[in-house]
Every structure is written in C-alpha cells, then in structure tokens.
C-alpha angles and dihedrals in degrees: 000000000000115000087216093056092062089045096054107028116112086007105165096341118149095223116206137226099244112221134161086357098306142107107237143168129236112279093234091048096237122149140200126215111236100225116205105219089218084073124004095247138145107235103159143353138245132190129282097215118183135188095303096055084052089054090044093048093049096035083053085049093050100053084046091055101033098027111018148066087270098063091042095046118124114247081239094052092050092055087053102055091040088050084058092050085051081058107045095051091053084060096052097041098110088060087034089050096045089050103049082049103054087030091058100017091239123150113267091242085053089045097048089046085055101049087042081055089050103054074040096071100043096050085056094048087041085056095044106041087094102047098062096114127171124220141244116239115209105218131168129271124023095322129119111201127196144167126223117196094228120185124243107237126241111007121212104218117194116176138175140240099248102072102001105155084041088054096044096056092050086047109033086038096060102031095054095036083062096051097252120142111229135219116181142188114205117201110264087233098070120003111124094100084053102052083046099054093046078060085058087056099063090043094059092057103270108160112246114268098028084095126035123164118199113195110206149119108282087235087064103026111015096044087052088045104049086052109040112126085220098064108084103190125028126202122180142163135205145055122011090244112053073035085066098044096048096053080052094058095041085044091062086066092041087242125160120250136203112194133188107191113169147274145250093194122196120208108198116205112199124194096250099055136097108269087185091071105035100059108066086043093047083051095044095047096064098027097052098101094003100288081305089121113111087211092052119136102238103161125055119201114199125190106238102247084059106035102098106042092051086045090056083045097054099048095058092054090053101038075071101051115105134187120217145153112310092246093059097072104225142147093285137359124214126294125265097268156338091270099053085047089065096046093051088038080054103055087044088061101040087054099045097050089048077066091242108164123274109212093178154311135230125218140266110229108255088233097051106129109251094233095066130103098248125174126170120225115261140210126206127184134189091021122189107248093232094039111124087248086058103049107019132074106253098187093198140085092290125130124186116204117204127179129217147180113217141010087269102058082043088060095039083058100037093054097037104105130071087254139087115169114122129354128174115206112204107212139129091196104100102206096052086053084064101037087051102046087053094056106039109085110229135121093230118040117181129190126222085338143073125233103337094240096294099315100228093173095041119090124248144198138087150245127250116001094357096073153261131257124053131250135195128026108041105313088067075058100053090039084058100050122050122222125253125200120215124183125183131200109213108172 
C-alpha cells in the first residue's frame, strides 16, 4: 500500500449514516470530527445521529425483513451476495486497509490483515447461508416432530473502534447469513471502514434496508439502539460495564443479548515448553493494537525454574519495541484517544509508584507527531496477584509477568480475575496440555499457540465478566437464529 494513499484517504470526506440504501445525514444535522491517533487531528465528519436516526434505521430494517426482498431471499441467494461482498471488499482492500489504519492508528500491515480478516468472514457466512439445517425428534405415539433455525428479526449490532471492520464481518456475516436485517452502531472512535463497507454492500447487490449504520456517541445512539422495542436480538461488544447497561435496557423489551466483554488472558509457560516459540507470540499478544485487543494476553504466568531466564528474555524483546505513526509501518501504532492515553498512562503509573518491578520499556519513534497517543510497550515482573495490572483490562501494551511452582498455582492464577476470555498453555507433556485446558476458564484454550490467525471458524466468547453468548464459526450462526419447534400428528 502507498504511503501516500494513508495519508490522504478520507481527508477531509463528510461520511454518511447509510439507511434504507441511502447515504443520509443526521436528522438533526449534527456532525462528529474523525481524530487520527498519529496526531491528534481532525481529517474528516461523521454524523451525530440521536434517537430519531436509530427509529428511522430499525424501522428501515424492519420493512427489509417483514415487507421487502430482504425478508423473502433464499438462503442461496443471501450467500451469494455475501460471497460478492467478500469479494468487493478484497478489491478494495488497499482503501479499506488505509482507513481502518488512520481511523485506529494501527500499523498498515495491521490494517490490511484486518481487512483480509473481514472479506474473510463473509466469504465463510456466504458459503454457509444454505447448510443451517433443523432436526427431526423421534417422539412416541403418532407425532413427527421436527426444528426449523429460524432468524431473529431485526439485530441490533453495537461495535467497537479497535477492530471495526473485523467485528463487522463476524457480526454483519452471521446476522445477515441468517436472514436477519441489521442495524449497527459503530464506535465513534473508528468507524469510517464500517460505514464503507456498508457502501460495498449496497454495491454487491444487498436490498436497502438489510443493512443500516448509525454513526453517534453511545450516550445518544447506542444507548436508543440497544433499547427500541422494535429491535428483536442485540449483540455488542466492549467494556462490562456499558456490557451491563446495555442487557438493562434489552431486557426492558425482554430481547436476547450476545456480549463480548473483554479479557484479562493468561498465557502459562511451563518448563517444559518451547520458549522459542512462545516468545514472539507472548510479545505479539499484548503488543497487536496496541494492547487494545480484548483477547490479548496481558498476564504471563512462568513456572519458577524458568522464570528468569524467559523474563530476561522478554525484556529484551521488548527494550526493542518501538511505537510509532500507523503509515510507518512498526511494531505498534498509537492508542485509540486522548482519553484512553490517559487510563493506560494511569495504571503505569499506579504500578510503578507501588514499587512493582520494571523489567523493562520499549521506545517511542523519535518522528512520531506530538500530537499522537503514543504509549510505549511495558514489562512488568514479580507482579502482586490483586494489583490493578493484575485484575483489570488494561487495554494497552502492558504485560504482567507472574511466577509459579506447580500446575495448581498455575490454575489459581490463571483463573483469579473476574475474567475468562482467552488463555495459551506452553507445554510439550501431553497429558498436562489436556489437564490444564480442562481447568482455565476460559472460552478459547490454545495449546502451544496464540490466537490461531483470527479464528474465524472457531467459536468465541467467555466466561464470567467476559460474556455470554458465542460469535464466529457456526455457533455465531446459531447465536444469531432462534430455534422453532413443529410437531405433526399423522395418524
């Protein structure tokens, strides 16, 4: 990709909410500045929709599913027209690629494997829209008894600004494979690859009104989404707490909820394991987005014969790490905002002046613009089992290291946070791989790996305060149907 072309794309541009197949502005003609996180600049609008912009989105949604093409669509017909968005967007990955970038901050290479991950998830839902199928129960007497996969209705969709177009694709793939009619609610933060995509949409053939965006603050939209009577399945994905007001206001209208709330992932290195290859993936997993990954593995746990050597080992990995712009390309770009500067800055702080150890920082690249939200990668060792770095998400380049002596003090660890999202074990004993994937708690569990390249088939969500509900492979499929019972008497 051009560096000219992230430093140009959107400049300037007035995005639009997309409803009913058309690019509108907010009723109430409020806008929004788009901020790069490089820099801290203003370099295009969106829309600053409110509770009428929401009505008009779902009731948009509503005519596509009950009155229009949308609603009356072959399950067939729907995968094809996901597997040409799949395509579209492959085409337009380079612009997808630079927006997502200065939109996030990420590094390009970050931004073009996101928008690889994206096409990736509706050519998966394209492929799968025909092969949900129901059973047939065998029960006594002369009854037949079978169960249809029906969809929901209208989905409410609200994601958030550190992997939007990622997010959409696991959201928008399964919703609309389903036959579901969307209505979402990107993050103010980082929307811009969402609402273009949405454009793509349209392109590939989707019927106005399957698939509405509403740009706005969650206070004004997502707060009006998340509780319109209208809206019959709600999926969302951030922070426990805006998690937990947003199941109060579905459950006024007695609507179902998936929610994907964060992590606070252990990765447990055992004595026994590669440390090869467990250290670039241990770095990566708390460096990708800047730490700003609700599945990063922010907690190491290091079996004590080992630790200090991995430790020493780790520290030198990250004492070369440096953050820097999106369009040059490093090891991290800049966090989301000003504001979440300040909250990681905060529990740096808090853990330094509690005196835990400091094994060791990375840099800050000498040319990154002054106005960015720059924060460089940290390594803490010896870390208190109840400190904030130790129970809370971060959501920024900080890594906790932690020792211990058996498999059962790795497990007490491992399990100690409210949290229980994603976890690694490094082990070559074959046995302990499985003893220990049975007692984390956590809803993925990978072996001697990190992340398995996005995972797109493979199901996701936690435990505790990381969610219910799962996304991606089939079960985002199932989460996003509800199940109807027919029985027949045939005597």
């Amino acid at each position: 990709m051009g560096e000219n072309l992230s430093k140009t794309v959107a400049q300037g541009r007035a995005f639009m909410n997309i409803i009913g197949g058309e690019q509108v502005e907010a009723k109430s003609g409020a806008r929004m500045d788009v901020v790069a996180p490089s820099d801290g600049l203003a370099f295009g609008s969106i829309p600053a929709s409110n509770e009428a912009d929401v009505d008009a989105a779902v009731r948009s949604a509503r005519h596509a599913y009950e009155q229009g093409e949308w609603g009356k669509m072959a399950a067939v017909d729907r995968g094809r027209i996901l597997l040409r968005l799949s395509m579209l967007i492959t085409e337009n990955a380079d612009e997808l690629a630079a927006l997502e970038s200065r939109d996030t901050g990420k590094p390009i290479k970050q931004g073009i494997a996101d928008i690889v991950g994206c096409a990736r998830y509706f050519e998966f839902y394209g492929g799968a829209a025909d092969k949900i199928h129901g059973d047939t129960i065998p029960i006594a007497g002369d009854f037949l008894a079978l169960t249809l996969r029906e969809p929901h209705g209208v989905v409410a969709g609200i994601i958030p600004w550190n992997y939007p177009a990622q997010i959409l694709g696991r959201v928008a793939g399964a919703g609309l494979a389903m036959g579901n009619s969307l209505v979402l609610k990107p993050a103010e933060d980082a929307c811009l690859s969402v609402i273009r995509i949405a454009e793509l949409a349209l392109d590939a053939g989707l019927p106005a009104g399957a698939f509405n965006v509403v740009c706005g603050t969650g206070k004004d939209a997502g707060a009006a989404l998340s509780a319109h009577p209208d809206v019959d399945f709600v999926t969302f994905t951030g922070s426990p707490l805006t998690g937990t007001a947003i199941q109060q206001a579905a459950a006024i209208n007695n609507r179902g909820v998936t929610m994907e709330l964060g992590g606070k992932s252990p990765q447990i290195i055992f004595a026994d394991a590669d440390l090869d290859a467990a250290l670039p993936l241990v770095v990566n997993a708390i460096i990708q987005n800047g730490g700003q990954t609700c599945s990063a593995g922010s907690r190491v746990l290091i079996e004590a014969s080992i630790y200090d050597e991995f430790t020493k080992r780790l520290a030198e990995k990250f004492s070369k790490l440096v953050a820097g712009p999106h369009d040059a390309d490093l090891d991290l770009g800049p966090l989301i905002s000003k504001k979440q500067h300040a909250l990681v800055q905060g529990f740096i702080d808090e853990a330094t002046q509690s005196g835990t150890e400091l094994l060791a920082q990375g840099t800050i690249a000498g040319n990154a613009p002054e106005g960015g939200y720059y924060c460089a990668p940290v390594l803490f060792g010896n870390v208190e089992a109840n400190s904030s770095i130790a129970q809370k998400e971060v959501f920024g380049p900080v890594l906790a290291a932690f020792s211990f002596k058996d498999e059962d003090e790795a497990v007490m660890l491992a399990n100690n946070t409210d949290f229980g999202l994603v976890a690694a074990i490094w082990t070559r004993d074959g046995a302990r791989q499985m003893r220990m994937a049975k007692r984390v708690r956590a809803g993925q569990v990978f072996v001697n790996t990190y992340g398995a390249g996005g995972g797109i088939e493979l199901p996701f969500g936690g435990f505790k305060k990381s969610g219910h509900g799962r996304e991606k492979g089939f079960d985002g499929l199932f989460h996003m149907s509800a199940t109807k019972t027919v029985v027949f008497k045939h005597n």
